[in-house]
Structure formats: structure tokens, C-alpha cells
C-alpha positions in Angstrom: 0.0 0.0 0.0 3.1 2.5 0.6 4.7 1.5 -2.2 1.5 2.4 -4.5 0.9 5.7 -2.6 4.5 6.6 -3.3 4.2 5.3 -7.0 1.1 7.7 -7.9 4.0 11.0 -7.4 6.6 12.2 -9.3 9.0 11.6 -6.1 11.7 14.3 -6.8 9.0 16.8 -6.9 7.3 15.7 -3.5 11.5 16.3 -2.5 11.2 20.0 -3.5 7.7 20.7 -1.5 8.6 19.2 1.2 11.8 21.4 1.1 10.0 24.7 0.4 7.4 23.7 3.5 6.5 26.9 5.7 7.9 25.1 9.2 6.1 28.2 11.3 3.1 26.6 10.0 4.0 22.9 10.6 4.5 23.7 14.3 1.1 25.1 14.5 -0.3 21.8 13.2 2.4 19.8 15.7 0.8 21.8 18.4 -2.9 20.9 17.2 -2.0 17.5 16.8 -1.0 17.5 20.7 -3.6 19.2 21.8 -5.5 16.6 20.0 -4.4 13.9 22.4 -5.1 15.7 25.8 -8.2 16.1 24.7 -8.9 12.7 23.7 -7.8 11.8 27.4 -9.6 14.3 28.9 -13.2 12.7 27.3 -12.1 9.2 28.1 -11.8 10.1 32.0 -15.6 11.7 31.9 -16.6 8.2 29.7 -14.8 6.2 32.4 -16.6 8.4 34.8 -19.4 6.1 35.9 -16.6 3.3 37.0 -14.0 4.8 38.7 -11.7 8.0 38.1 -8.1 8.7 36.9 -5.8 12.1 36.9 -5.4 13.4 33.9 -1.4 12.7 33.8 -2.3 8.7 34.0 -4.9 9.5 31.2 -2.7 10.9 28.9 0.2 8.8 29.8 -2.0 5.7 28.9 -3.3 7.6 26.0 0.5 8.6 24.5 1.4 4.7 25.9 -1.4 3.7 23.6 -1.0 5.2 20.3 2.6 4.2 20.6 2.3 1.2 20.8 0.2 0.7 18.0 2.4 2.7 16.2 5.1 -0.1 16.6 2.9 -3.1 17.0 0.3 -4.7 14.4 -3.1 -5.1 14.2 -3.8 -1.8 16.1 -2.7 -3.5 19.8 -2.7 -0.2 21.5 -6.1 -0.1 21.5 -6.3 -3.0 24.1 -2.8 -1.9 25.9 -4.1 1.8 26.8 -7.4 0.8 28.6 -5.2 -2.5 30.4 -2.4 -0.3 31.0 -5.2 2.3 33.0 -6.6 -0.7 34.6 -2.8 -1.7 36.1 -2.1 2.1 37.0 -5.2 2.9 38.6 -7.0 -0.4 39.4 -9.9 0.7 37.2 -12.2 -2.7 36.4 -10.8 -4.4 33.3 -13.5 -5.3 31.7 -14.8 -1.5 31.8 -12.0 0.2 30.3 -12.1 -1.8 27.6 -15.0 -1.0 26.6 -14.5 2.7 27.4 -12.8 2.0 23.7 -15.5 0.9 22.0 -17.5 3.8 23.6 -15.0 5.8 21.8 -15.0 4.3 18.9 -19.3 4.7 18.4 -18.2 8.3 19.4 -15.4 9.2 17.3 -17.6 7.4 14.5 -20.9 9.7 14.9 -18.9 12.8 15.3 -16.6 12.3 12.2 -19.9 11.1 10.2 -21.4 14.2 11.2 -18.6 16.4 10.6 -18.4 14.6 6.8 -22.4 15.1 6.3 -22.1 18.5 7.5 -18.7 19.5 5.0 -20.4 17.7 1.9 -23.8 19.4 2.4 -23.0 22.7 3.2 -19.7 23.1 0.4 -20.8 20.5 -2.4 -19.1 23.3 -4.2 -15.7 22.9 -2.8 -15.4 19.1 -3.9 -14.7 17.7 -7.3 -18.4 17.0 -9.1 -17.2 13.9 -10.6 -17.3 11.9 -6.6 -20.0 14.0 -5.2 -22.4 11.7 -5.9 -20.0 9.0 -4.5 -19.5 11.0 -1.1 -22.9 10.9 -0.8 -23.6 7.3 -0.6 -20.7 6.8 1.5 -22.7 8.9 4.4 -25.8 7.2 3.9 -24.3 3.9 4.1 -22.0 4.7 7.3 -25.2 6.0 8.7 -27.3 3.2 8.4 -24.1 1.0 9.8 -23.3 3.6 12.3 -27.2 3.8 13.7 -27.2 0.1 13.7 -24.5 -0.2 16.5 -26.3 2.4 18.4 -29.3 0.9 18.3 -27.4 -2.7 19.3 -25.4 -1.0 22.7 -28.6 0.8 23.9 -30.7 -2.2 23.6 -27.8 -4.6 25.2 -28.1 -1.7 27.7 -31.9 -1.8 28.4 -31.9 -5.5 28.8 -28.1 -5.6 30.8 -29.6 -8.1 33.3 -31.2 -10.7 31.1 -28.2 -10.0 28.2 -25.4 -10.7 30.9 -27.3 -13.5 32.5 -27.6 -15.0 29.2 -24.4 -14.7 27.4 -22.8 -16.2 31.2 -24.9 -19.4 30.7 -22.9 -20.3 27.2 -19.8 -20.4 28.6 -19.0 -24.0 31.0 -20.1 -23.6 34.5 -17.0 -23.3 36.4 -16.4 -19.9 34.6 -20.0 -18.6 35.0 -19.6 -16.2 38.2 -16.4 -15.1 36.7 -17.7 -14.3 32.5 -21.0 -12.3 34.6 -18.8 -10.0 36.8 -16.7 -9.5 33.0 -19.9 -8.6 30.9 -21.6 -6.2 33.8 -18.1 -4.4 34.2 -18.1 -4.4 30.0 -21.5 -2.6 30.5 -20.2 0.0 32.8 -17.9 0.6 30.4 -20.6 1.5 27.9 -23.2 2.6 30.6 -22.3 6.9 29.3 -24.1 5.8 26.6 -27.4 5.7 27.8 -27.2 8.7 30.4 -28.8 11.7 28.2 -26.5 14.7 30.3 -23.4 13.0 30.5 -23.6 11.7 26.7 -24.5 15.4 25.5 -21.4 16.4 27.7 -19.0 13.9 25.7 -20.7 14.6 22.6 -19.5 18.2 22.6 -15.9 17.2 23.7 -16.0 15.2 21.0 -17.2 17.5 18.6 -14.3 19.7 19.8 -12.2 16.8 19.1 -12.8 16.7 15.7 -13.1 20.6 15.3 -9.5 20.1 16.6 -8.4 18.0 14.3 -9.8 19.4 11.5 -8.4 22.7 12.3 -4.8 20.6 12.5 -5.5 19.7 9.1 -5.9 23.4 7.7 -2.9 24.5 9.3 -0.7 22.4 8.1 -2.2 23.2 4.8 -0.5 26.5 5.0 2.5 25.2 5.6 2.3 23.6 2.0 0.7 27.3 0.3 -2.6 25.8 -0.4 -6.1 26.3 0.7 -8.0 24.1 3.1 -11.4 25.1 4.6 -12.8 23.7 7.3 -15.4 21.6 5.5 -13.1 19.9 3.2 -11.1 19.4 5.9 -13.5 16.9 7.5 -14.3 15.4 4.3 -10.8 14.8 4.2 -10.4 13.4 7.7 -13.2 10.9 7.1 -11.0 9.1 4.4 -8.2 9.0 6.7 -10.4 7.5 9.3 -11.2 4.6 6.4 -7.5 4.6 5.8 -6.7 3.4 8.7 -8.9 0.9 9.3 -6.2 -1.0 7.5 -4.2 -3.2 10.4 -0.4 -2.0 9.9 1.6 -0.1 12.3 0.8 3.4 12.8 -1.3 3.4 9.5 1.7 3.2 7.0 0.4 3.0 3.3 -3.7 3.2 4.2 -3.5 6.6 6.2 -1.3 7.8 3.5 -3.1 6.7 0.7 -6.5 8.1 2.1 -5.0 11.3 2.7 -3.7 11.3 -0.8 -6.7 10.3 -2.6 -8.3 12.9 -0.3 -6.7 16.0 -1.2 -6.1 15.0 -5.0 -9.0 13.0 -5.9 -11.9 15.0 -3.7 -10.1 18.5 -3.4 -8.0 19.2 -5.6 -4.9 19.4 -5.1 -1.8 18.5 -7.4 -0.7 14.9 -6.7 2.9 16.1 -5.2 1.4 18.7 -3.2 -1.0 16.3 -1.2 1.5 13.3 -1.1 4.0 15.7 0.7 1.4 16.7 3.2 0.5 13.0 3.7 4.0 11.8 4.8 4.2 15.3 6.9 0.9 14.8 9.0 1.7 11.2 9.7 4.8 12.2 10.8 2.7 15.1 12.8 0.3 12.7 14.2 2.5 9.9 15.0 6.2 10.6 15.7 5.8 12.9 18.5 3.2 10.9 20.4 5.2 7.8 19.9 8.4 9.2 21.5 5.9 10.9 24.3 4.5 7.5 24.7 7.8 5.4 25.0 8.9 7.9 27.5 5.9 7.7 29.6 5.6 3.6 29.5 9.6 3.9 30.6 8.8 6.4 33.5 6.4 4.0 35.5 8.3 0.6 34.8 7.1 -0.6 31.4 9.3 -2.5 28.7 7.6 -3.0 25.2 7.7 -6.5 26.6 5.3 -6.2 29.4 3.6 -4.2 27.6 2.9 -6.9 24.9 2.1 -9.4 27.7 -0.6 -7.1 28.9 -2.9 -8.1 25.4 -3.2 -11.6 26.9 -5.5 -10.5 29.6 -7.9 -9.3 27.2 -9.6 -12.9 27.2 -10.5 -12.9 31.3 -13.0 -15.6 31.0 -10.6 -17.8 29.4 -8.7 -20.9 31.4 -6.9 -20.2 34.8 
């Protein structure tokens, strides 16, 4: 996937615009793309809220902890090692702050499908005609998916004594009392969801997530000389998102790809221009909270190897 992103340039030019970058600009977007991070941790403390609490310098450690390890790791394994790494630092319920991440992940998803709705609808103008029908489709389709969890996790949640009573009873008997006290802390986790003030409270810090993010985005496309609103900046986010569904380190090849076909393909821009900007805003989003990370996971004890060992406990009802 790298090797066709980088294929699709002419690559001595991408050398020259990455050159003639504006670096006042690039440490605007560096500083976005941190703030970006503290406030993901921030909302995951007020999601976790019902459970337990954490300080903020555990949730961002965990946080940085997370993303690097999924930088280095496959298959996206930071997002079981930040909620287990939480659980050994502040002896928060397992089984809850994993589930804080798919909490996240229903959030992030609404907001960013939102965001894309909103930036197609309001700008159709500002996006080539030829995939407007295309963007589109892809917002009802992730709708209709994205409304369908929803409606899955709230009715899990109506029914969290006969669903966890249930699901305990397929699993042999001797593990019974231990898969129930799993699934009702795996509710907790998800219990935000269904609390009308707290959810509205999360929604808008995820909204200013996003807003975040996408204001990271236009920043950095000063620092390349080219313009960026707002709207197609979400647009352009979304495809990442999609990109990076694809299970390598850090998002190598899909994250840049999206982001490619994003600003070329959708907005506009001239192929060397946005494959420049891709490898600069991974390196943005990425580097820095990967060395912030590794620092943080060295500070209270943590070798990459205990770190990988933590994954294991993700299957609790297991043997032993």
C-alpha cells in the first residue's frame, strides 16, 4: 500500500515541496495534533466516569502509551494496551476500560460522520463534481451501519440483566460467576451511553475533538501554500479514518493513501502537493506521540515486553 501511494508521485518533486514547507506553520499543526491527544484523554476520563476515576497525567500517559504502541505493534494493539495499561495504574475494572474503547469508537464514528455530512452538504461546491455523488452514498451507508450499533449497545443496555445472565450461561459452568462479573463491568464501560446529560457532555468534547483535528489539518495546509477550509477538511479526515482501518503499524500506506486520494482525488490538489502533506501529517500525528509514549511507558516501569504481555489478559474468562 506504501509503495502504490508513493508510486502515484513524481517523487523528486514531492523532495522539492517538502523542502519549500513553511515550518512556522508545521509547528502550528504539531501543536494541534497534541492538543488533540489531551483532549482525547480528557473525554475518556468523563466516559470512564461512571466506574471509577483517573488524573489526567495517568490519562494521557495511557493515551500517548497507547498510540505508541500501535504505532510499533500490528493489528492496532494499543487499543487493548491503553485501557489494560489504565486498569494496572489505577485499578480501574478491566472489563470497563475496555470498553471505554468501543465507547470511543461509536463516538469518534458519529462525530466524524457528522462532521463529513455536515462538509459535503454545506460546500458541495468545494469538492470535485465527478465523486459527489459517491460522497454521498458513503454517508448514507455509514449511517445506516453507524445507527445500527447504536441501536445494538442501547438495547444490550436496556436488557443488561437478562443479556449478561444469558451470554454467562454459554460459557461452562466453572467460569459462570467469573464471564457475569466480566460482561456487567463491559456494560459500565458503555453505561455513558445511555445517560442523556453525561452523553451530550462527551458529545461536545468530541465534537471539539474533531473541530480540533480538523483545524490541524488546515494549518498544516499553510505550511504547504494551499487552501484548506474547514469543510473539506472533515471530508478529508473521514477518508483518513477509512484509511486506517487498514491493520499496519501506525497506518503506514492506508492513512497515506487516504490522505492522498483525499486532497487530489476529492479537493484538488496537485498529486505532489498532497502526497507531501501525507507523509508530513503522519509524521505530525504519529512521531511525537510515539516518542511521548515510550517515555511515559519507561517512567512508570514498562518495557515494550510487558507491555505486549498485557494483550493476553484481554480474554479474562478464558482458562486459569
Amino acid at each position: 500500500m506504501f509503495a502504490y501511494f508513493l508510486s502515484r508521485a513524481h517523487l523528486a518533486q514531492v523532495g522539492r515541496t517538502l523542502a519549500e514547507v513553511r515550518l512556522a506553520w508545521v509547528g502550528a499543526a504539531l501543536i494541534a495534533a497534541l492538543g488533540t491527544y489531551v483532549v482525547r484523554s480528557l473525554r475518556w476520563g468523563l466516559i470512564l466516569r461512571p466506574v471509577g476515576t483517573a488524573s489526567a497525567s495517568k490519562l494521557v500517559g495511557c493515551t500517548a502509551a497507547g498510540f505508541a504502541t500501535s504505532t510499533i505493534l500490528p493489528a492496532r494493539a494499543g487499543e487493548v494496551v491503553r485501557p489494560l495499561l489504565l486498569t494496572a495504574r489505577t485499578g480501574l475494572p478491566a472489563a470497563a476500560t475496555l470498553a471505554s474503547i468501543l465507547t470511543e469508537r461509536l463516538l469518534d464514528g458519529a462525530t466524524v460522520l457528522v462532521l463529513f455530512a455536515a462538509g459535503v452538504s454545506l460546500s458541495p461546491g468545494a469538492f470535485n463534481p465527478a465523486n459527489l455523488a459517491a460522497l454521498r452514498d458513503a454517508a448514507v451507508v455509514t449511517s445506516i451501519f453507524l445507527a445500527g450499533s447504536i441501536a445494538l449497545v442501547w438495547f444490550l443496555l436496556r436488557r443488561r440483566d437478562a443479556t449478561v445472565g444469558r451470554l454467562a450461561r454459554t460459557v461452562p459452568e466453572r467460569f459462570r460467576e467469573r464471564a457475569h462479573s466480566f460482561l456487567s463491568h463491559l456494560l459500565d464501560g458503555l453505561e455513558v451511553l445511555r445517560r442523556p446529560v453525561r452523553l451530550a457532555e462527551i458529545a461536545a468534547w468530541s465534537v471539539g475533538l474533531w473541530l480540533l483535528i480538523g483545524v490541524q489539518l488546515v494549518l498544516l495546509a499553510k505550511a504547504f501554500a494551499f487552501s484548506l477550509t474547514l469543510d473539506q477538511a472533515f471530508v478529508v479526515v473521514a477518508v483518513s479514518v477509512v484509511g486506517l482501518a487498514v491493520p499496519t503499524p501506525a497506518g503506514v500506506g492506508g492513512f497515506h493513501a487516504a490522505i492522498q486520494f483525499g486532497l487530489a482525488r476529492l479537493v484538488g490538489v496537485d498529486v505532489a502537493s498532497a502526497t507531501a502533506y501525507a507523509l508530513l501529517h503522519h509524521a505530525i500525528c504519529f512521531f511525537p506521540i510515539t516518542a511521548i509514549g515510550l517515555a511515559y511507558l519507561g517512567s512508570v516501569g514498562f518495557s515494550l515486553g510487558r507491555v505486549r504481555a498485557l494483550e493476553e489478559q484481554v480474554q479474562p474468562v478464558g482458562g486459569g
